[in-house]
N, C-alpha and C positions, 0 to 999 in steps of 0.2 A: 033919507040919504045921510043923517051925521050920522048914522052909528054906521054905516058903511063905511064912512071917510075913516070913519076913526080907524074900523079895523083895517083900512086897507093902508092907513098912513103906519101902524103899527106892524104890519106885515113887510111891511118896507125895512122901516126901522128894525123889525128881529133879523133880517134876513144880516144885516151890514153887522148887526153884535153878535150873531150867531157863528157868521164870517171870520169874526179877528178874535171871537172866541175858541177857535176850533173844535167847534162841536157837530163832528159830519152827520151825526144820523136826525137832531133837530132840524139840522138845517135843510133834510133832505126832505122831510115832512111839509115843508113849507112849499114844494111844488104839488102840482098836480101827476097825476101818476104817469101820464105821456107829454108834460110838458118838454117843451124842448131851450135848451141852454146852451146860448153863441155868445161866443168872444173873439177874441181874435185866433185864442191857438187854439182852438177847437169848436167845432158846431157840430153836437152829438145829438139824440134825443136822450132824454134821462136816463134809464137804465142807468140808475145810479150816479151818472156823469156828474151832479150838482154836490154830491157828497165826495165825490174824488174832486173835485178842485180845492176843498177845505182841507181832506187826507192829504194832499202835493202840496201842502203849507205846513203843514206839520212841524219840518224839519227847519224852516224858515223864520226870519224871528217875526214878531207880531207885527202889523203896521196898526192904524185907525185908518175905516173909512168916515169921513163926512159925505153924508147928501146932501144936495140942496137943490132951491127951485124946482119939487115934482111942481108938477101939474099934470091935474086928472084930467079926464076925458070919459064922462058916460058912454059905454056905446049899447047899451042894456041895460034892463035890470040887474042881469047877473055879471055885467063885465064892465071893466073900465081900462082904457088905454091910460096909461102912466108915461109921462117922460121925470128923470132926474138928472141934476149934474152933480159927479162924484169928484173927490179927490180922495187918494189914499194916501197918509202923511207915513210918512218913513223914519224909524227912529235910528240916532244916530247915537254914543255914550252919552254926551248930553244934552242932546237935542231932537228937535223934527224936523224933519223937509216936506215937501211936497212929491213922491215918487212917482205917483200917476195921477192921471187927469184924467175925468170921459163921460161919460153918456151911458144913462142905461133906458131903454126903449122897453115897455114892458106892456104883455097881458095878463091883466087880473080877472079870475073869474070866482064864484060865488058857488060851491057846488051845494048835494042834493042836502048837505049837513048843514047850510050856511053859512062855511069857513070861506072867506078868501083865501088863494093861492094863485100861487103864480103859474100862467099856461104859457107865458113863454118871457124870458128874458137874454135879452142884446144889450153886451158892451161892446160900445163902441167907444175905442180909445183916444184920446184927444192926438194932434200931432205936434 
């Protein structure tokens, strides 16, 4: 189970620098091929949907996200329930704030190659 953790704490972690890196086609690799991706302004299944939320940043200036507090949840050999709490820091000229709060709910699964990805991920935004 550590080289699991590892990769699945690392899959976490590329998802959030792949994010504020805008790099949509890595970042699209990191789901599963019918995973499905909910947020607030939209609950698509993939079909590309996880790589157009990076594309719709584009034009936007960068934030950071922090995670913290996952905790896993085996529910398999090949899956693991994940909760996180995120913040995305907001840059200002010379500064950062805090612009969003929330929650992300997450299924990891293990496919036939070994890779963890992600089979579904929920943000849910704090209020």
């Amino acid at each position: 189970m550590a080289a699991d953790e590892l990769a699945i704490r690392n899959l976490l972690s590329r998802h959030v620098h792949l994010l504020d890196g805008r790099k949509p086609d890595e970042f699209a690799a990191l789901f599963a091929d019918d995973a499905l991706l909910s947020a607030a302004w939209e609950r698509v299944p993939r079909a590309r949907a996880d790589s157009r939320i990076v594309v719709s940043l584009l034009d936007k200036a960068p934030g950071k996200h922090v995670t913290v507090k996952t905790d896993l949840r085996p529910a398999s050999v090949a899956r693991v329930d994940a909760t996180s709490e995120f913040v995305l820091l907001a840059r200002h000229a010379d500064s950062w704030s805090i612009g969003l709060a929330g929650r992300y709910d997450d299924v990891l699964e293990r496919d036939a190659a070994g890779v963890w990805r992600f089979r579904k991920r929920v943000i849910v935004f704090a209020s």
